[in-house]
LUMTIVO-235090 format. One record per residue: x negated, y, z negated of N, C-alpha, C, CB in turn; residue number from 0. Coordinates in steps of 0.1 Angstrom, whole numbers, plus 5000, padded with zeros to 4 digits. Glycine has a CB too. Layout:
% LUMTIVO-235090
n.east n.north n.up ca.east ca.north ca.up c.east c.north c.up cb.east cb.north cb.up k
X Y Z X Y Z X Y Z X Y Z NUM
...
% end
This chain:
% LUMTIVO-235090
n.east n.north n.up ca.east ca.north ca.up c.east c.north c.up cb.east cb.north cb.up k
9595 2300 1893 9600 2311 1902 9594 2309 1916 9597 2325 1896 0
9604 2312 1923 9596 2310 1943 9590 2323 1944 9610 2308 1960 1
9582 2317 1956 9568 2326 1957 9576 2332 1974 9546 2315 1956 2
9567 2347 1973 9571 2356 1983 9565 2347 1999 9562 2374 1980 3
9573 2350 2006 9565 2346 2024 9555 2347 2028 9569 2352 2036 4
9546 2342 2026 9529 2341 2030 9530 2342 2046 9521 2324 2026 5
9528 2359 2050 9526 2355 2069 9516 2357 2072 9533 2364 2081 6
9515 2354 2086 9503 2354 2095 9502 2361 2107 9501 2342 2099 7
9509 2372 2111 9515 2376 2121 9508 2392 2128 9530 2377 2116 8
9500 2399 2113 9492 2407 2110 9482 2404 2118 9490 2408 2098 9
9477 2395 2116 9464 2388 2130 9466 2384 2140 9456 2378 2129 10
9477 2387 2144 9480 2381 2157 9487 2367 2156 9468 2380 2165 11
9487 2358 2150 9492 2347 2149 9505 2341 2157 9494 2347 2138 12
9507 2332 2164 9522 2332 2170 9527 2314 2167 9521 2338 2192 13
9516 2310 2160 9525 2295 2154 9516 2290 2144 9527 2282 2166 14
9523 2284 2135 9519 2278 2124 9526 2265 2123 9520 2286 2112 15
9521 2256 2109 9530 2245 2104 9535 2254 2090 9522 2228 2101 16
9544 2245 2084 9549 2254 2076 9565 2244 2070 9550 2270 2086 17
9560 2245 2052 9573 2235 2050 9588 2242 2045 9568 2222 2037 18
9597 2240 2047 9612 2245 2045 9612 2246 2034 9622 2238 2049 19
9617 2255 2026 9619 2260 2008 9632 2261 2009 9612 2276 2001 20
9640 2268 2021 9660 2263 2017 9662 2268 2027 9672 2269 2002 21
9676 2262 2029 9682 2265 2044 9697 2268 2042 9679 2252 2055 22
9701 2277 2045 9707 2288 2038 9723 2297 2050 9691 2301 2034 23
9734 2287 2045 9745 2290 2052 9750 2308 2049 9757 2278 2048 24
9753 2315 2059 9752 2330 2059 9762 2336 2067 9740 2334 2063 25
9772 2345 2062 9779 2349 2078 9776 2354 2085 9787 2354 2081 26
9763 2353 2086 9754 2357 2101 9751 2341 2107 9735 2366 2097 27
9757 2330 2103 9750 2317 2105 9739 2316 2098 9746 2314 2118 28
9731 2303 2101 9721 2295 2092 9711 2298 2090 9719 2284 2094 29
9706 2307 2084 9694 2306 2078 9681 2300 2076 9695 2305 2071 30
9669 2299 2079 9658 2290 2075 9648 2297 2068 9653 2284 2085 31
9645 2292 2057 9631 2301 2048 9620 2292 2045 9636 2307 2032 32
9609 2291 2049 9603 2284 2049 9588 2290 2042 9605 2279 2063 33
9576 2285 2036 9567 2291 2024 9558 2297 2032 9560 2281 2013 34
9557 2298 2047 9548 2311 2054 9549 2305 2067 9531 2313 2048 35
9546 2313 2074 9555 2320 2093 9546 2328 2097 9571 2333 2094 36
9543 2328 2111 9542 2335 2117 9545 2345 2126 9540 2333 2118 37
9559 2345 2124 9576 2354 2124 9571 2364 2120 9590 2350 2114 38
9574 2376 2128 9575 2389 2126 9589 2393 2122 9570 2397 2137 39
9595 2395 2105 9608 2399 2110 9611 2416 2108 9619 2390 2101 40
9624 2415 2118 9628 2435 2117 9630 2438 2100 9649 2441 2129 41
9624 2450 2096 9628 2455 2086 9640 2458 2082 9623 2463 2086 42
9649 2459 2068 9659 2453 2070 9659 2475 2065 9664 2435 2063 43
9650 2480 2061 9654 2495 2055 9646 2506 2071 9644 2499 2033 44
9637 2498 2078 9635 2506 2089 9631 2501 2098 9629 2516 2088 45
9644 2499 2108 9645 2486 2113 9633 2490 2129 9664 2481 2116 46
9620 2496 2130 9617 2502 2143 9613 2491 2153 9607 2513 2142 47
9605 2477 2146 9601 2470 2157 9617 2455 2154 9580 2463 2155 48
9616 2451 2165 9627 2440 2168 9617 2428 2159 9631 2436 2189 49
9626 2417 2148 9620 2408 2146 9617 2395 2159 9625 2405 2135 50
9605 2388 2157 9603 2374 2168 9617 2367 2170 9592 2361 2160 51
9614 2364 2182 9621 2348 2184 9613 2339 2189 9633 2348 2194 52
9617 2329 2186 9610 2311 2188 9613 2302 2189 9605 2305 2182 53
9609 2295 2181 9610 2281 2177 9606 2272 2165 9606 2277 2184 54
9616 2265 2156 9612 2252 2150 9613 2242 2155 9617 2250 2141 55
9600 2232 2154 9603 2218 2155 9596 2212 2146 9602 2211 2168 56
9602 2201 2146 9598 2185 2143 9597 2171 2150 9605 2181 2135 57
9585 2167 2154 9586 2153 2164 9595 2158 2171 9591 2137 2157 58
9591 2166 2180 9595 2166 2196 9609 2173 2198 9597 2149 2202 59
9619 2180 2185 9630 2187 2184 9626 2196 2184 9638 2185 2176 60
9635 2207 2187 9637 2220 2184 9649 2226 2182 9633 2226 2191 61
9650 2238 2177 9657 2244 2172 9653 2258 2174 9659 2241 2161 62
9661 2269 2177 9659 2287 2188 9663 2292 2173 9675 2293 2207 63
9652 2300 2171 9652 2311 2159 9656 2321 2168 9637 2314 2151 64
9668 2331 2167 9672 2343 2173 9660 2359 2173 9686 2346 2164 65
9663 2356 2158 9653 2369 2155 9650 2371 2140 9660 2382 2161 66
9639 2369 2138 9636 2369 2119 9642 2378 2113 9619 2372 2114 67
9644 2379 2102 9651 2392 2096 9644 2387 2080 9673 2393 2099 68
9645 2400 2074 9638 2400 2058 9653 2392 2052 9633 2420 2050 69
9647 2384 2041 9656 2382 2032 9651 2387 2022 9659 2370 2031 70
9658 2380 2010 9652 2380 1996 9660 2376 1987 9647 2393 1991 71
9654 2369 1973 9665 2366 1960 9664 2374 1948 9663 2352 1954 72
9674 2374 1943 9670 2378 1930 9666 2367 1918 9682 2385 1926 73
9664 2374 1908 9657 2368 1897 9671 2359 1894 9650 2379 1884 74
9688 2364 1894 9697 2356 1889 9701 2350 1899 9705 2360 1882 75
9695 2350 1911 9701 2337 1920 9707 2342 1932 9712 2327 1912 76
9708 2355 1938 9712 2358 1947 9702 2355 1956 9716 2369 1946 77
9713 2355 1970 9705 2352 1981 9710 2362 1992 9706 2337 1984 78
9701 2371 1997 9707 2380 2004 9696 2382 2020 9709 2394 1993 79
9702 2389 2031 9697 2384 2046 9697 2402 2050 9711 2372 2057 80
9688 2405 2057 9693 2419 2062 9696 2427 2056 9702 2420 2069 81
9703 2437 2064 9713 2447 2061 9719 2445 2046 9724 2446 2073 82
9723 2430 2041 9732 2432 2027 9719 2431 2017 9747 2418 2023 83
9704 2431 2019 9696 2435 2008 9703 2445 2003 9683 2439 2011 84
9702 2445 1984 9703 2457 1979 9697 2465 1978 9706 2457 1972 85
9685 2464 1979 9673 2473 1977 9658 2470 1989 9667 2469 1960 86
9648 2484 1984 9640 2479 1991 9633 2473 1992 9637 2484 1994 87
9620 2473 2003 9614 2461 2004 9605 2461 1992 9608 2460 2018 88
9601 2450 1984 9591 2452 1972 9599 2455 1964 9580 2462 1972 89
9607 2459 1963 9614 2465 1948 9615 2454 1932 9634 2469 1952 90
9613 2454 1919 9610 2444 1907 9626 2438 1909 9606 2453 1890 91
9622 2427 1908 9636 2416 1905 9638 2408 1915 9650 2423 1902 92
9631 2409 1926 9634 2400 1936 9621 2394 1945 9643 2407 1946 93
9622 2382 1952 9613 2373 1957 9615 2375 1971 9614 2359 1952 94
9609 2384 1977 9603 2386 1991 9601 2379 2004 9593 2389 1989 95
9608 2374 2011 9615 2363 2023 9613 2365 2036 9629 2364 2024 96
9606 2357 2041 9611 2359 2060 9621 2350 2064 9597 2354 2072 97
9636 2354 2069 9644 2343 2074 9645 2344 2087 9656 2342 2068 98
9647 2326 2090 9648 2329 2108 9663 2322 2106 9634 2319 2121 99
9675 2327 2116 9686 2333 2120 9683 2319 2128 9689 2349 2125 100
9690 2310 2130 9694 2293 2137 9707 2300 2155 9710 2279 2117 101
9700 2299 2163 9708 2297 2174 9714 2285 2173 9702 2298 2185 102
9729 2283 2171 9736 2274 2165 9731 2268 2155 9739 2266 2173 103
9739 2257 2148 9741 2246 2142 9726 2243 2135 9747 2234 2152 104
9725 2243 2121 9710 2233 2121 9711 2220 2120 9699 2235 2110 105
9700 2214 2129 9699 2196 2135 9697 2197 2121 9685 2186 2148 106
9698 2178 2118 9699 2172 2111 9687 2173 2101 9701 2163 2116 107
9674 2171 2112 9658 2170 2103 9656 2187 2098 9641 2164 2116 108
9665 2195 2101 9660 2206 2095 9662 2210 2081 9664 2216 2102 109
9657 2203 2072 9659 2204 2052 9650 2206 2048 9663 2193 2043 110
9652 2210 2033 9643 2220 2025 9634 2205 2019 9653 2233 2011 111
9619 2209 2021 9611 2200 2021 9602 2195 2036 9619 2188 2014 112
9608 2195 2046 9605 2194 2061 9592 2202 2064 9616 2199 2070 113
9580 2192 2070 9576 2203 2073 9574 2201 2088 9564 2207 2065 114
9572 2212 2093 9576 2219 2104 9564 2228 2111 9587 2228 2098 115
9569 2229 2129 9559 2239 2131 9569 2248 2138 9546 2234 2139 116
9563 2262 2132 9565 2274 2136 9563 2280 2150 9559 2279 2128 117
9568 2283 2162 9563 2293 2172 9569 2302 2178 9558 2288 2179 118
9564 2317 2177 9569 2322 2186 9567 2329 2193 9575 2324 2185 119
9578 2332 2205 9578 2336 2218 9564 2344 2221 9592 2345 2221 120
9555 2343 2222 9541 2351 2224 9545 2360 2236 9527 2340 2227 121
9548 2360 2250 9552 2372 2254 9561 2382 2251 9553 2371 2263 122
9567 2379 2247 9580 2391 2238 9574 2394 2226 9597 2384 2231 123
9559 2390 2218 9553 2398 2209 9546 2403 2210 9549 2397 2201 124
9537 2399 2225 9527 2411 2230 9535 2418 2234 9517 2410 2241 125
9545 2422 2241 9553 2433 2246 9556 2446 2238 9565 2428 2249 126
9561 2436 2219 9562 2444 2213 9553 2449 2205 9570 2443 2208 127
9542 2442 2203 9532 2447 2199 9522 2454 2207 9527 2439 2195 128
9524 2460 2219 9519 2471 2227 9529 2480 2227 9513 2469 2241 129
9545 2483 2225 9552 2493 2224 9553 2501 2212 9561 2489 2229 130
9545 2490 2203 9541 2498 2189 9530 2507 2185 9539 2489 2180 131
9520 2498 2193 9504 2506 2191 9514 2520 2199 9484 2497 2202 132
9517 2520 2213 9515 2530 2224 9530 2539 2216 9515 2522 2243 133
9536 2535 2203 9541 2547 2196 9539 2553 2189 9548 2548 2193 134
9529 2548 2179 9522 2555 2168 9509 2564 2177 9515 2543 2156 135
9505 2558 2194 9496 2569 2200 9503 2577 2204 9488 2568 2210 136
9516 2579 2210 9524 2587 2214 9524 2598 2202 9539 2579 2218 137
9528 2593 2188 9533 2603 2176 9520 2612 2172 9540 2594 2161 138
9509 2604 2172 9498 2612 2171 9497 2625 2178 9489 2605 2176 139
9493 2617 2193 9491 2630 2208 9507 2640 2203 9495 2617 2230 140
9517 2634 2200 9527 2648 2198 9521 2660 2187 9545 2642 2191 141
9521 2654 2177 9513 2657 2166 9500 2670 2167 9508 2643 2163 142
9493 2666 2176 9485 2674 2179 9483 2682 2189 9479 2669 2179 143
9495 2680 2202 9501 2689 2214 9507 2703 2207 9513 2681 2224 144
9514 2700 2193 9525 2707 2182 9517 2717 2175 9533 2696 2170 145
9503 2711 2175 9499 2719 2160 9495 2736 2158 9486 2711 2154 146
9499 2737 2174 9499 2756 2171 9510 2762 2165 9499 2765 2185 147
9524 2756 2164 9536 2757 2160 9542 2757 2151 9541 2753 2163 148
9531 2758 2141 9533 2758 2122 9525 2775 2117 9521 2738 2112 149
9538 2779 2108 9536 2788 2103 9527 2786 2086 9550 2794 2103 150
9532 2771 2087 9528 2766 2073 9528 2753 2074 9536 2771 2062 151
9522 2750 2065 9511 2738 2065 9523 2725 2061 9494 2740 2050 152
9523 2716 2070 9536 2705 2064 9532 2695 2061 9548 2700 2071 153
9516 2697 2056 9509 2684 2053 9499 2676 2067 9522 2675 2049 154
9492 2663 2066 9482 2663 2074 9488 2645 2081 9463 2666 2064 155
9486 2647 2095 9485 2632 2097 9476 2621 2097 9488 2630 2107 156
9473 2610 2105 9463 2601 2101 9452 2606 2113 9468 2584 2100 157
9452 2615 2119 9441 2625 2123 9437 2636 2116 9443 2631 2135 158
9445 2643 2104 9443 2653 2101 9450 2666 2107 9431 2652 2103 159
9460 2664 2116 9464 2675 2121 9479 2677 2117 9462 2674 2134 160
9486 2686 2120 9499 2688 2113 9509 2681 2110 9504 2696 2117 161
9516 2673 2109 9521 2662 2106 9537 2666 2112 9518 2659 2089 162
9539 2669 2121 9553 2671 2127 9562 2656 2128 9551 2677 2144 163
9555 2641 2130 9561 2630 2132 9566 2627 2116 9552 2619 2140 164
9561 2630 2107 9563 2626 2091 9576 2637 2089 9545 2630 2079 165
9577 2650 2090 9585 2664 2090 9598 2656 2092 9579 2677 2103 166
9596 2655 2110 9609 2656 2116 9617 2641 2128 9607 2670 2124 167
9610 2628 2121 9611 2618 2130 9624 2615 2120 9598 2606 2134 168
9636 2610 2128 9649 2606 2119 9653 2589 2126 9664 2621 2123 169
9643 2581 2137 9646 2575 2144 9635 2569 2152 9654 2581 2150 170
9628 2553 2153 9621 2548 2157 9626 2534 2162 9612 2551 2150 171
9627 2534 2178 9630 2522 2179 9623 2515 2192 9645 2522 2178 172
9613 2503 2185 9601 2497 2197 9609 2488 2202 9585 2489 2192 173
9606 2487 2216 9610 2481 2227 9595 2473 2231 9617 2492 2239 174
9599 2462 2240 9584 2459 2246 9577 2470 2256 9584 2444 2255 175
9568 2473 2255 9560 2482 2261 9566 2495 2263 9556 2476 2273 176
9569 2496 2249 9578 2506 2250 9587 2518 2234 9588 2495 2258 177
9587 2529 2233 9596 2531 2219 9604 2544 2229 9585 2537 2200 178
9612 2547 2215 9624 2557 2220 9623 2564 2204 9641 2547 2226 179
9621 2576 2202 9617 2586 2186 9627 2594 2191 9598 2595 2182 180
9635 2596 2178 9641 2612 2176 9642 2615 2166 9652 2617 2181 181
9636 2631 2174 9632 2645 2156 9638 2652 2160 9616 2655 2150 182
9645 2654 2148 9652 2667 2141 9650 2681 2140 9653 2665 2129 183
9654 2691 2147 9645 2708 2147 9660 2715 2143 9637 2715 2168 184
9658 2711 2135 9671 2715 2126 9666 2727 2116 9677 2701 2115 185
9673 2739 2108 9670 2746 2099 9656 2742 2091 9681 2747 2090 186
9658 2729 2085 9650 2726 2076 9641 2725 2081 9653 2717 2069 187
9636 2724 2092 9625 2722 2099 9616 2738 2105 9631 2713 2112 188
9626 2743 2111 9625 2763 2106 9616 2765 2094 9642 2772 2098 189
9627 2759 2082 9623 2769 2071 9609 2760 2068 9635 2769 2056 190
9602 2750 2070 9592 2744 2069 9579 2751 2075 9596 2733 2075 191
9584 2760 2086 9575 2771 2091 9570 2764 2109 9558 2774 2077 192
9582 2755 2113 9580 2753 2127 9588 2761 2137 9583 2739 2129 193
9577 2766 2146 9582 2774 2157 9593 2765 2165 9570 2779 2166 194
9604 2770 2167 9610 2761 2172 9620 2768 2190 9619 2756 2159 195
9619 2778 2189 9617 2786 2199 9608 2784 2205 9617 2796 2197 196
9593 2788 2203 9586 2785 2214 9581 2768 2215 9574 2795 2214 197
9587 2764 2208 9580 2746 2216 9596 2742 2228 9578 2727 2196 198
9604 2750 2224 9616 2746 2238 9614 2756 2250 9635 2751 2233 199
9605 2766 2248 9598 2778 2257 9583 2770 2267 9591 2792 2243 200
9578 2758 2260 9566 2756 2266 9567 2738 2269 9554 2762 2255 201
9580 2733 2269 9579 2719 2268 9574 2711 2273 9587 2714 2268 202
9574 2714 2289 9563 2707 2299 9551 2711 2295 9565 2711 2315 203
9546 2718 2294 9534 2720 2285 9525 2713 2278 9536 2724 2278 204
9535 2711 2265 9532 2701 2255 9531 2686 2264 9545 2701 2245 205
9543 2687 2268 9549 2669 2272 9533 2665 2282 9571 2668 2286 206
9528 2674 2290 9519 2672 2295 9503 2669 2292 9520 2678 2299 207
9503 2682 2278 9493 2682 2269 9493 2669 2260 9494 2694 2261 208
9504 2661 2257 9507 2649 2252 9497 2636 2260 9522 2647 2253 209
9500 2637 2275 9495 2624 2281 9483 2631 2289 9507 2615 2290 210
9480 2636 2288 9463 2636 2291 9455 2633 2278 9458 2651 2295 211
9460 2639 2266 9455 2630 2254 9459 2614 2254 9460 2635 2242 212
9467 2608 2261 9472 2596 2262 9460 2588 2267 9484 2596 2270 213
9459 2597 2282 9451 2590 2291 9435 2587 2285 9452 2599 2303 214
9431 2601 2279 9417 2598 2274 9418 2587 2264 9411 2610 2268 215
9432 2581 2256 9428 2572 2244 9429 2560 2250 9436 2572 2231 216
9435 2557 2261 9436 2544 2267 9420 2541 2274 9449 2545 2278 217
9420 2555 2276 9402 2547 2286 9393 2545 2276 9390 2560 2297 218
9394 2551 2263 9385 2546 2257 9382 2533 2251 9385 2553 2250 219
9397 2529 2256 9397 2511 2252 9391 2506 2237 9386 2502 2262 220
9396 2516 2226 9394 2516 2214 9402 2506 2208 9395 2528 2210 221
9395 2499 2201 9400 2487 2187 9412 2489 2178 9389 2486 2176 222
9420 2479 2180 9433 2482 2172 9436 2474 2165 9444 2483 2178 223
9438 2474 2154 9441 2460 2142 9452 2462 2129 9425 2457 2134 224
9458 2449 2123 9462 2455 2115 9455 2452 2101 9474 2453 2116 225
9449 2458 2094 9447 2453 2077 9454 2453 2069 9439 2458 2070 226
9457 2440 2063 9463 2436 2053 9458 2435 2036 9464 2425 2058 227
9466 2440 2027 9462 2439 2012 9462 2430 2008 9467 2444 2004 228
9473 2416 2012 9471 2407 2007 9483 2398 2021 9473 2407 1990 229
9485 2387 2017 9491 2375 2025 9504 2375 2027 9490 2364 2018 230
9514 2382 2014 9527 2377 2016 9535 2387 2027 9534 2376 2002 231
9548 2387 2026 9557 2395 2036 9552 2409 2024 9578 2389 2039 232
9552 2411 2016 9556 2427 2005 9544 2429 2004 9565 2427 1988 233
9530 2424 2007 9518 2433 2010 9514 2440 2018 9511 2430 2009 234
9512 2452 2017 9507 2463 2023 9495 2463 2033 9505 2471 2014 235
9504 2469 2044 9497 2469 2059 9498 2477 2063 9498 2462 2069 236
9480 2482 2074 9479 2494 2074 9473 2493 2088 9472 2501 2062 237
9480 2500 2104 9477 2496 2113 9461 2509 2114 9491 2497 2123 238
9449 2498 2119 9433 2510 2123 9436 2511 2138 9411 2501 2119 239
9433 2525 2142 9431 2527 2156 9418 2535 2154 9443 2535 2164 240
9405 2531 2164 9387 2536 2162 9394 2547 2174 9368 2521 2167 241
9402 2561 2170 9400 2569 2186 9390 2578 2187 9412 2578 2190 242
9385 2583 2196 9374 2591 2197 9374 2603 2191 9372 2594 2208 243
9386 2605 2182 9385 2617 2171 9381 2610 2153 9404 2627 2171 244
9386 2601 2157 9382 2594 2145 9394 2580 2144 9383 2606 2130 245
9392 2576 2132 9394 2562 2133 9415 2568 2125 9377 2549 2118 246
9421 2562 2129 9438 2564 2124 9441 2557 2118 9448 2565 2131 247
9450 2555 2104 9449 2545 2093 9466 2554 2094 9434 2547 2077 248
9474 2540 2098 9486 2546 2095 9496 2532 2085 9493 2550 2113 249
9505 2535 2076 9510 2523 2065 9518 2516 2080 9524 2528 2046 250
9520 2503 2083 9525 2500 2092 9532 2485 2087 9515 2501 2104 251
9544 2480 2087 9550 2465 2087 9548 2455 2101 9566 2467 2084 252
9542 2464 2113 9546 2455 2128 9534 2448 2128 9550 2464 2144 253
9535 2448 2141 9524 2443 2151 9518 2448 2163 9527 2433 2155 254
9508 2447 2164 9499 2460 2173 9492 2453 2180 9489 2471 2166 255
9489 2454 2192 9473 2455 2201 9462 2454 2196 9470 2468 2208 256
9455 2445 2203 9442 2440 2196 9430 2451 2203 9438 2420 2200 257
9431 2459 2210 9428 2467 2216 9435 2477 2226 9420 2462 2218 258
9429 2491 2228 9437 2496 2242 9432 2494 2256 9438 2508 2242 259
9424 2485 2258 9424 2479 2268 9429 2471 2272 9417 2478 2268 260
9441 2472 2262 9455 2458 2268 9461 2471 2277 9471 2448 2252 261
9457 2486 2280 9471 2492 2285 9465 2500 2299 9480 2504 2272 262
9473 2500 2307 9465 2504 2321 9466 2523 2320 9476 2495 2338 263
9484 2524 2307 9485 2537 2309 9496 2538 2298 9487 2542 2324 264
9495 2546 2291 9507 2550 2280 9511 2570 2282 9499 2546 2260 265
9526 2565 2284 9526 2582 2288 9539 2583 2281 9526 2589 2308 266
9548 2599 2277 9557 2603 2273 9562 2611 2284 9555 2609 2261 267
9576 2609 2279 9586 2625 2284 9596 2628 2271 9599 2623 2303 268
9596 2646 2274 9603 2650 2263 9616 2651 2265 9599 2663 2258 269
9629 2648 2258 9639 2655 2261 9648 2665 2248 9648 2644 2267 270
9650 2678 2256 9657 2690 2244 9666 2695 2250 9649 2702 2236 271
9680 2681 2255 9689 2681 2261 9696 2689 2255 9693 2671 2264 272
9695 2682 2242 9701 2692 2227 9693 2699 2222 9706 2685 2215 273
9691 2713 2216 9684 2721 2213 9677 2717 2200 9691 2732 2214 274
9687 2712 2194 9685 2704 2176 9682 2690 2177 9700 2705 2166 275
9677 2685 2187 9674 2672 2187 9663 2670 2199 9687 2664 2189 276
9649 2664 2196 9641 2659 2203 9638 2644 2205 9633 2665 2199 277
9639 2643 2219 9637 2626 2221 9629 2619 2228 9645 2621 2226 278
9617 2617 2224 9609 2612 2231 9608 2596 2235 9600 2617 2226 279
9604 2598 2247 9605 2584 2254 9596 2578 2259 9612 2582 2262 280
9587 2566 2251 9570 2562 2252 9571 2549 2262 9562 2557 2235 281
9563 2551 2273 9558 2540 2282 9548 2538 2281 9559 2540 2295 282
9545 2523 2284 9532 2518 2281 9537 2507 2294 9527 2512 2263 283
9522 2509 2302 9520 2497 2316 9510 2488 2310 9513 2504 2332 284
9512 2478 2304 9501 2466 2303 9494 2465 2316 9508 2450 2300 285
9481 2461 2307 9467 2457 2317 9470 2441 2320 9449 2460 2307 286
9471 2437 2332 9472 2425 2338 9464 2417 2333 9470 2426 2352 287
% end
């Protein structure tokens, strides 16, 4: 039986060697799966960070990987890309995949057995790997701007404080230096015991109370990493942020900042254009 995608991407990694296991015609185009990468690909059940793009070569060729995407097989031989997974990620009966998506045609030397070196685009993964850290700081700082606004307890975040991003996020999508979140302040969110009147009564407020907590976490130029349970793509990763309230342990699939002293400044604005829909919009200025 084939063995799950061994990555390297968790540490920062942006190229490896790495030999071809099958290469795989798709109506998305061609496929490449190869026995470990340093390809970050988008989640195929929550899709929030964009997978890598790069490159394969061999002796002096190449070939433009678009953008990794999860695969996976089953135990009777299916072969499935994305979106047509039937299930989720980890689920029993299937073998766990990073595929890279072929800008055009695959050359000739690209066959299962080849080995190969892996790279990619390293500024388009620091980009997105600072629009990731600077959203999970963003959800925090909301998190804790919010927490006068519970009648009842909706559970605790990875600070300990009311957990409004777990409640009511329906929508995460990282950009480089950059995300875009929207929560739901719908009934169910009412009956959960969130004030929802007065947080549309005080929004500049908050939105402000948000990035002064921003600002203090960026100066503190605190350590960011990801830890890993084990090697393949379906082991469990868990992004650490050391912030001056304590250390944040969030389950995470991306890639993050090796510190916040990669960011000159991470700030939010709120929008409750719609009364039942909150959208927040995270900037992050990289440190030169």
């Amino acid at each position: 039986m084939s063995s799950s995608t061994v990555v390297s991407f968790a540490g920062g990694d942006v190229s490896g060697s790495s030999t071809v296991t099958r290469v795989e015609s798709t109506a998305a185009g061609t496929v490449v799966v190869a026995d470990a990468t340093p390809f970050h690909p988008v989640d195929h059940t929550w899709p929030d960070q964009p997978g890598d793009s790069g490159e394969i070569t061999l002796d002096g060729s190449a070939v433009r990987v678009s953008e990794a995407v999860m695969a996976a097989t089953s135990d009777e031989g299916e072969f499935a890309v994305g979106a047509d997974i039937p299930v989720k990620r980890g689920a029993e009966g299937w073998t766990w995949l990073v595929g890279h998506p072929l800008e055009g045609e695959a050359p000739s030397w690209l066959i299962e057995g080849a080995r190969v070196e892996l790279s990619v685009d390293s500024s388009r993964r620091a980009g997105l790997s600072r629009g990731h850290t600077a959203c999970h700081l963003a959800s925090l700082s909301l998190d804790l701007a919010l927490a006068d606004l519970w009648r009842k307890d909706p559970g605790a975040d990875a600070l300990g404080n009311p957990n409004f991003e777990g409640k009511a996020n329906q929508s995460s999508r990282i950009h480089a230096d950059g995300a875009v979140d929207e929560y739901r302040l719908g009934k169910s969110l009412r009956r959960a015991g969130f004030d929802t009147e007065t947080f549309a009564a005080t929004l500049a407020d908050r939105e402000a109370a948000i990035n002064a907590r921003l600002a203090e976490w960026v100066a503190s130029g605190a350590p960011s990493r990801v830890v890993t349970d084990g090697a393949t793509i379906v082991d469990r990763r868990t992004w650490h942020c050391e912030l001056p309230e304590g250390t944040a342990e969030i389950l995470c699939g991306g890639t993050h900042a090796a510190s916040l002293a990669e960011f000159v400044s991470i700030s939010v604005t709120l929008d409750l254009t719609d009364p039942q829909l909150l959208v927040m919009t995270t900037r992050a200025v990289p440190a030169a």
